[in-house]
C-alpha positions as CSV (number, residue, x, y, z in Angstrom):
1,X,9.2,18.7,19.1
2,X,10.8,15.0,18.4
3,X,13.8,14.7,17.7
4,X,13.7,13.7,13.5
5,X,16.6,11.7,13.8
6,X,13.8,9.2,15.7
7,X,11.7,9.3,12.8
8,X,11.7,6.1,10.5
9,X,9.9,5.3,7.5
10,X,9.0,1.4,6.3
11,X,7.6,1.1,2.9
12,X,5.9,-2.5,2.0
13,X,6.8,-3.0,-1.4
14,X,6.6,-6.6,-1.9
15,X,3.4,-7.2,-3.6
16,X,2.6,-8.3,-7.3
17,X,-0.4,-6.1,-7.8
18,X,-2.4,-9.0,-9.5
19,X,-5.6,-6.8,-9.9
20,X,-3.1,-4.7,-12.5
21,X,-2.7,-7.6,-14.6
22,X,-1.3,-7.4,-17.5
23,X,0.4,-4.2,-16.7
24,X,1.5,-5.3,-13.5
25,X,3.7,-8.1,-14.3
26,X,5.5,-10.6,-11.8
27,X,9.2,-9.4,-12.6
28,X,7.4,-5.7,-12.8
29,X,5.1,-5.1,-10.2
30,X,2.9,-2.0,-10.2
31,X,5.0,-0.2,-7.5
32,X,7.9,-0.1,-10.2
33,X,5.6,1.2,-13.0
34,X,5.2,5.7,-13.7
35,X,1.3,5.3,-14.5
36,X,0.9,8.7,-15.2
37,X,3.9,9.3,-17.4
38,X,5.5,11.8,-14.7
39,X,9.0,10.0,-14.8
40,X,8.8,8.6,-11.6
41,X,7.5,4.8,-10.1
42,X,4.9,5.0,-7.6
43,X,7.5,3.5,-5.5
44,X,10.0,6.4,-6.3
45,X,6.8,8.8,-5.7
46,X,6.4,7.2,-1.9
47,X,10.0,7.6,-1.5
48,X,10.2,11.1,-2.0
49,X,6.9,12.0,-0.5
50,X,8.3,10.3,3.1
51,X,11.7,11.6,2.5
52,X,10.3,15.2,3.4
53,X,9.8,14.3,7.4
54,X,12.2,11.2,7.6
55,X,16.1,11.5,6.8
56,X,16.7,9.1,3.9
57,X,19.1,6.8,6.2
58,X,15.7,6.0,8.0
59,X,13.6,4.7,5.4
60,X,13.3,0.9,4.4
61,X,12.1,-0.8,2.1
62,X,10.4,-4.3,2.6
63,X,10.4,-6.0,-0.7
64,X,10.4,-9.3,-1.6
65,X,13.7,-10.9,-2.5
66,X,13.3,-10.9,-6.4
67,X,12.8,-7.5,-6.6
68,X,16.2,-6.2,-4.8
69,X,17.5,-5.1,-8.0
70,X,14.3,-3.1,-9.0
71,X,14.7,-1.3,-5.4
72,X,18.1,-0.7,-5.9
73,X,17.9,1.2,-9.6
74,X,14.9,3.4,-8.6
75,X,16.2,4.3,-4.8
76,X,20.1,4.4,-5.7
77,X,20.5,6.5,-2.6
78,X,19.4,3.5,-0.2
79,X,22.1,1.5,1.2
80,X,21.1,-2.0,0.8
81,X,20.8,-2.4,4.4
82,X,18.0,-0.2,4.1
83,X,16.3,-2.9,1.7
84,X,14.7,-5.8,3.8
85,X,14.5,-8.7,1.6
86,X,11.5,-11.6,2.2
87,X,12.2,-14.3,1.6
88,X,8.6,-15.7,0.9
89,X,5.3,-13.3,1.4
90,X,3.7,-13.6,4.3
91,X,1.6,-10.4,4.6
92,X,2.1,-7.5,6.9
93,X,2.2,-8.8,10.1
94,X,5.5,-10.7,9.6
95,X,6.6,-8.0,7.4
96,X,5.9,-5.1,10.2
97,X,7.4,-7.8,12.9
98,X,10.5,-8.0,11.2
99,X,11.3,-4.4,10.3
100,X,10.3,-3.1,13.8
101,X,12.8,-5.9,15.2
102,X,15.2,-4.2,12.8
103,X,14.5,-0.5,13.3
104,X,14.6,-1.2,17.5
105,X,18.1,-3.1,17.2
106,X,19.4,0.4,15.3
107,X,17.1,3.0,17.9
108,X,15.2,1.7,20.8
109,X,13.2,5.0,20.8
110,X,12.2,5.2,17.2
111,X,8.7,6.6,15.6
112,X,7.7,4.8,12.6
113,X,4.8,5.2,9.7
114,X,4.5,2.4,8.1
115,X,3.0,2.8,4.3
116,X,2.1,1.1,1.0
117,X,3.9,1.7,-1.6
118,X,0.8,2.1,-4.1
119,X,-0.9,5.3,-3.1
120,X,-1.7,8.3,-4.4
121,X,-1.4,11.6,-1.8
122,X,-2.7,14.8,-4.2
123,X,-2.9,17.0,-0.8
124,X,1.3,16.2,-0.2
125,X,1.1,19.4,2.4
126,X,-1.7,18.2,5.0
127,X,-0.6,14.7,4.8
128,X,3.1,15.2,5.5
129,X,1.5,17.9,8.4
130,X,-0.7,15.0,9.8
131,X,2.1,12.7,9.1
132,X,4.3,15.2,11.5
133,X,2.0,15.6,14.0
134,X,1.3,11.5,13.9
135,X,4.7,11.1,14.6
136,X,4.8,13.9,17.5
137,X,1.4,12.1,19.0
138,X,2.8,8.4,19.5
139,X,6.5,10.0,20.7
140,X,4.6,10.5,23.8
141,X,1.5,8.0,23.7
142,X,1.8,4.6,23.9
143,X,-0.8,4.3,21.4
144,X,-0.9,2.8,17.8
145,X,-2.5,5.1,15.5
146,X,-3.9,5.1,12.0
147,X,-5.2,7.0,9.1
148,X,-8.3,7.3,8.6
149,X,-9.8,9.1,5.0
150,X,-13.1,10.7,4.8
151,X,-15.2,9.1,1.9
152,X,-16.6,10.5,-0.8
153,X,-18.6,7.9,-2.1
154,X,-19.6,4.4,-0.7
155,X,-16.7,2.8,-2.1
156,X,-16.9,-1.2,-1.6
157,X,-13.2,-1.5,-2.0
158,X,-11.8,-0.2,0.7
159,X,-11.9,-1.1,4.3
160,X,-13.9,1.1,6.9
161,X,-13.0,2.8,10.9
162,X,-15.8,3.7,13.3
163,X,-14.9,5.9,14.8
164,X,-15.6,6.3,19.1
165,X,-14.5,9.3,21.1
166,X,-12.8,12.3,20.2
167,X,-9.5,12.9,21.8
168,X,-8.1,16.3,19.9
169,X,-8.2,17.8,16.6
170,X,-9.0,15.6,13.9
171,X,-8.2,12.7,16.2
172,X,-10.2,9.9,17.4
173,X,-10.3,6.7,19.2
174,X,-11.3,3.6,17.3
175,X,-14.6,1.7,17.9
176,X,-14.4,-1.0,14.8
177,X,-12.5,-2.1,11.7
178,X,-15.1,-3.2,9.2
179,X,-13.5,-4.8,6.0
180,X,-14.6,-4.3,2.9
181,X,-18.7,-4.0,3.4
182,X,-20.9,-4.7,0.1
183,X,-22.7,-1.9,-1.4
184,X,-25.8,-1.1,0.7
185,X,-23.9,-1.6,4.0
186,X,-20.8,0.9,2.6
187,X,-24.0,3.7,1.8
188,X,-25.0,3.4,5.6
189,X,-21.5,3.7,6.3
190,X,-21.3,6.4,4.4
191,X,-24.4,8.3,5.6
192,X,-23.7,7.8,9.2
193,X,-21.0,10.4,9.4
194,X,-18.9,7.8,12.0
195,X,-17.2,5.9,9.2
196,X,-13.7,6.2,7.3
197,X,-11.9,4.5,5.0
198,X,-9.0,2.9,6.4
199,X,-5.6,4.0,4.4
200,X,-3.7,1.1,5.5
201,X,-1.0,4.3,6.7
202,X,0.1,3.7,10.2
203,X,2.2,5.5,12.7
204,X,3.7,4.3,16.1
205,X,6.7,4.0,18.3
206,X,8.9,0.7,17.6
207,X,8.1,-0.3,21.4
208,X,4.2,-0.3,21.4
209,X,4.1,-2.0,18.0
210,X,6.4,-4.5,19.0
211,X,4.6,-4.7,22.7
212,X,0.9,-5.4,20.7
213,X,2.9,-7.9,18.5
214,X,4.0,-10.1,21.6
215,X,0.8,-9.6,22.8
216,X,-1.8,-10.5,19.9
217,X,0.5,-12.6,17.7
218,X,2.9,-14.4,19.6
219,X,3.5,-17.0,17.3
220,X,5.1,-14.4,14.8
221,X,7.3,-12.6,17.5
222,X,8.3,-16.1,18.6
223,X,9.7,-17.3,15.6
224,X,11.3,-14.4,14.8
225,X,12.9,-13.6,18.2
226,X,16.7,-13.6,17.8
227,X,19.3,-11.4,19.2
228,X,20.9,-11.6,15.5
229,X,19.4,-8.1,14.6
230,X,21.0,-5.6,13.5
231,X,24.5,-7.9,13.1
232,X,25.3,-9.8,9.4
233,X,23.2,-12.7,10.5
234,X,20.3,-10.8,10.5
235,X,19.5,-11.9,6.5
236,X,20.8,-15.4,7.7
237,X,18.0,-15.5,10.1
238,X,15.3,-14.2,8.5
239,X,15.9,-16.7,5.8
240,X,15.4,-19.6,7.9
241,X,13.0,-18.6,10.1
242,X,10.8,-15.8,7.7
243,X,8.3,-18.4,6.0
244,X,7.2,-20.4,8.7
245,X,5.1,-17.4,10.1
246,X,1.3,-17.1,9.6
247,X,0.1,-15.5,6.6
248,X,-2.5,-12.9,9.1
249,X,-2.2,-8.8,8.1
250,X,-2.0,-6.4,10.7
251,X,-5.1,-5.7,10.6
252,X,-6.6,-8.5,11.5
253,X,-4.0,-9.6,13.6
254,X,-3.1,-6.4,16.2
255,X,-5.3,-3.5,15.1
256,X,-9.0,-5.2,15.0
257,X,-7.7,-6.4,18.2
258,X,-6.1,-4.0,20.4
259,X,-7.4,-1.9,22.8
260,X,-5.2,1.4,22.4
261,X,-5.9,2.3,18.7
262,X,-6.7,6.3,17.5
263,X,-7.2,7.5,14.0
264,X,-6.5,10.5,12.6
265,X,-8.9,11.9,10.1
266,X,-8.4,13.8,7.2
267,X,-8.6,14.3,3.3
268,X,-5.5,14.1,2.0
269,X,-6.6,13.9,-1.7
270,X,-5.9,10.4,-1.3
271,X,-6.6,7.1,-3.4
272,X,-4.9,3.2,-3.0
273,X,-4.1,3.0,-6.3
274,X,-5.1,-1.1,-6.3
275,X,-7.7,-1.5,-9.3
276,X,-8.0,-0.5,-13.3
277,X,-10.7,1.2,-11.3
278,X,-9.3,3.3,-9.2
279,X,-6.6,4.3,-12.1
280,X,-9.8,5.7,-14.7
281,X,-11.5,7.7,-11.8
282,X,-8.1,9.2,-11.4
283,X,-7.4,9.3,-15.0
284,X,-8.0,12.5,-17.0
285,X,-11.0,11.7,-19.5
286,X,-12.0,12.7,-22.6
287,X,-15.6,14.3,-23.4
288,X,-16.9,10.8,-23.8
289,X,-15.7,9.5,-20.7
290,X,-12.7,7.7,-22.1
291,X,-8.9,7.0,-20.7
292,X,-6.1,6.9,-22.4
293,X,-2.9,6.3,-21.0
294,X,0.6,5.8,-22.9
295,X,-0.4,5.0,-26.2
296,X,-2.8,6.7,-29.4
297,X,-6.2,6.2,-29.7
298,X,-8.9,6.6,-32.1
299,X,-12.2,6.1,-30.6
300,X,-15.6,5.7,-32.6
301,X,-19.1,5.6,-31.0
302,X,-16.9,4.8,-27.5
303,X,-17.6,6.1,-23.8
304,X,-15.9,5.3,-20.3
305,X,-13.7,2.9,-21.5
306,X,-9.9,2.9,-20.3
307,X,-7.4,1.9,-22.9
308,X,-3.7,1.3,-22.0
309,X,-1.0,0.5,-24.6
310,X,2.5,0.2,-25.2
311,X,4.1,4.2,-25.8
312,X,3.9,4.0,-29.8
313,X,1.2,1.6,-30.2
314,X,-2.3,3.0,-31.3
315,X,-5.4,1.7,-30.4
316,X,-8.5,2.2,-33.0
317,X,-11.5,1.2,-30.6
318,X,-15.3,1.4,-31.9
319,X,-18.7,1.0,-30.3
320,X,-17.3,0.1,-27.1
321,X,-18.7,1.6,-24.0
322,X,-17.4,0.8,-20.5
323,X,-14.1,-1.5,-21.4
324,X,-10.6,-2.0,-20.0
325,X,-8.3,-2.4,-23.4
326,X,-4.6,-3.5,-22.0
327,X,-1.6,-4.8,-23.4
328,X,1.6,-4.9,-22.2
329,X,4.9,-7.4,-23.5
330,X,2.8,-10.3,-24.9
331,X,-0.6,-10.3,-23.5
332,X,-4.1,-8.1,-24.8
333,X,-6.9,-8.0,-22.1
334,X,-10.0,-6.6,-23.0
335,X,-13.2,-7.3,-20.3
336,X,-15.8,-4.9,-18.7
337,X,-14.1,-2.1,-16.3
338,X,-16.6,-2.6,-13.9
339,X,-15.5,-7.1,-13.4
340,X,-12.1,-5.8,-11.9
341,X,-12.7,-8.5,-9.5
342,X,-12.5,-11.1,-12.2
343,X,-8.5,-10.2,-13.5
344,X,-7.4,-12.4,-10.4
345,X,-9.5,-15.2,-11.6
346,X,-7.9,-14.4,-15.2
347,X,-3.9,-14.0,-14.0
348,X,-5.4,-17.5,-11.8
349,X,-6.3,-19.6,-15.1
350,X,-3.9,-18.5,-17.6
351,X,-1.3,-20.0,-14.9
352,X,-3.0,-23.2,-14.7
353,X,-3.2,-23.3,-18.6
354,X,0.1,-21.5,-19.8
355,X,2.5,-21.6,-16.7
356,X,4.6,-18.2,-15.8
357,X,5.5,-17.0,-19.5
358,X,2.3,-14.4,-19.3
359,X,1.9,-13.9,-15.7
């Protein structure tokens, strides 16, 4: 058994969830919003969930600088030490870089996950167990592991592992990453049995992520090598030297590359909670198919359509099948569910044409 003292949590909270727009707004990203009218953010959800195998003075939060406020009235309990502020984004290399630079100045032996704070866990029990045993396996291997989900479907959205050999239970050694494959390519995925979806959840000790870093992204490490961690100039640093790091993920930059990365497979009940999407298949529907969330509805001659208001507000939708119908402050989107892809295009030409006011 580890000592749980070692065991850290970092929770990238940073983004603007774009594909969410209009919900998701730039001073309200979706990590701050309760989706399912359960009282809590996803954020605050993440929290929690982590908070059951890591003592709270462990977890951080990475955000980005404008949302230190939003941080700090949803997780009161953090101090704000525990909230690492970007500067600028820069993805999740930098990100990872910088809060395992942290975590080492405060414990040289620490075990970290590292987590979104977008996504959905309905099996809380076997994840925190895998979680657990995660933690126990990279305490003792110099290894940098991930999570990988078995799919259910050939879902286009989501990244893919191959796996290679086994190496215990429910854990394997990786053979590929695959990003996200187009539909035909995601079925013979699917099919083959040696494909899962990668959950973007990983789990190693501060030195071998740090080690892989120097190795495969020197640039980043170099930049942000300073013996100011864990001291008052630490924010001082950062804010000089943050934005001048490549814009690369982890993925791409350590994990498709290194040589000493396992998965560990499993269920979980889990979803990345990144598209309208992904919200209605989670959604509880109606006997027409339909989603409603927050608001009234009266639907007429309507099917598989997802309608999200302001609480109060009622929606009076007819002979409409297959439609996203969102408002939120002052903007009404309406489009085809299924052109999710096309909100980023939208959020991109409504700033060209209006500026910030509805982004």
């Amino acid at each position: 058994m580890i000592d749980i003292k070692n065991n850290y949590c970092v929770i990238m909270s940073g983004g603007v969830g774009s594909r969410f727009w209009p919900y998701s707004r730039k001073n309200m990203p979706k990590q701050f919003l309760d989706f399912f009218g359960t009282g809590r953010s996803l954020l605050q959800q993440t929290f929690e969930r982590f908070n059951k195998v890591v003592p709270t003075e462990n977890i951080l939060i990475v955000t980005n600088e404008l949302y230190a406020n939003l941080v700090q009235e949803q997780l009161p309990q953090l101090n704000p030490s525990q909230i690492l502020l970007e500067p600028t984004r820069r993805n999740t290399a930098p990100c990872i870089a910088w809060a395992s630079k942290h975590i080492k100045a405060i414990n040289p032996n620490a075990n970290i996950v590292v987590a979104p704070s977008d996504h959905l866990i309905l099996k809380e029990d076997e994840f925190l167990t895998a979680i657990k045993k995660g933690l126990e396996f990279v305490a003792e291997n110099d290894k940098l592991l991930t999570l990988g989900i078995r799919p259910n479907r050939p879902e286009t959205g989501y990244g893919y592992i191959q796996i290679a050999e086994q190496e215990g239970e429910n854990l394997y050694k990786v053979k590929t990453f695959t990003e996200k494959p187009e539909l035909e390519l995601a079925k013979v995925f699917v099919s083959s049995g040696e494909f899962y979806w990668n959950s973007g959840l990983f789990i190693w000790n501060v030195n071998t992520i740090i080690k892989a870093l120097e190795k495969y992204l020197p640039d980043v490490m170099s930049k942000l090598a300073s013996d100011t961690y864990g001291t008052p100039q630490e924010v001082d640093f950062i804010n000089e030297h943050f934005a001048s790091c490549n814009n690369v993920s982890i993925d791409y930059g350590v994990m498709e590359k290194a040589d000493n990365v396992f998965v560990s497979l499993g269920d979980f009940g889990w979803s990345d909670l990144g598209t309208w999407g992904s919200l209605y298949d989670l959604s509880e529907k109606d006997d027409e198919g339909n989603v409603t969330l927050k608001c009234n509805t009266m639907l007429y001659e309507s099917k598989n359509n997802i309608v999200v208001l302001p609480s109060g507000k009622l929606a009076v939708v007819s002979g409409m099948e297959g439609y996203l119908i969102a408002e939120s402050d002052n903007v009404l989107l309406i489009c085809p569910k299924d052109e999710e892809s096309a909100i980023r295009k939208y959020v991109t030409d409504v700033q060209l044409k209006f500026g910030e006011e509805f982004i």
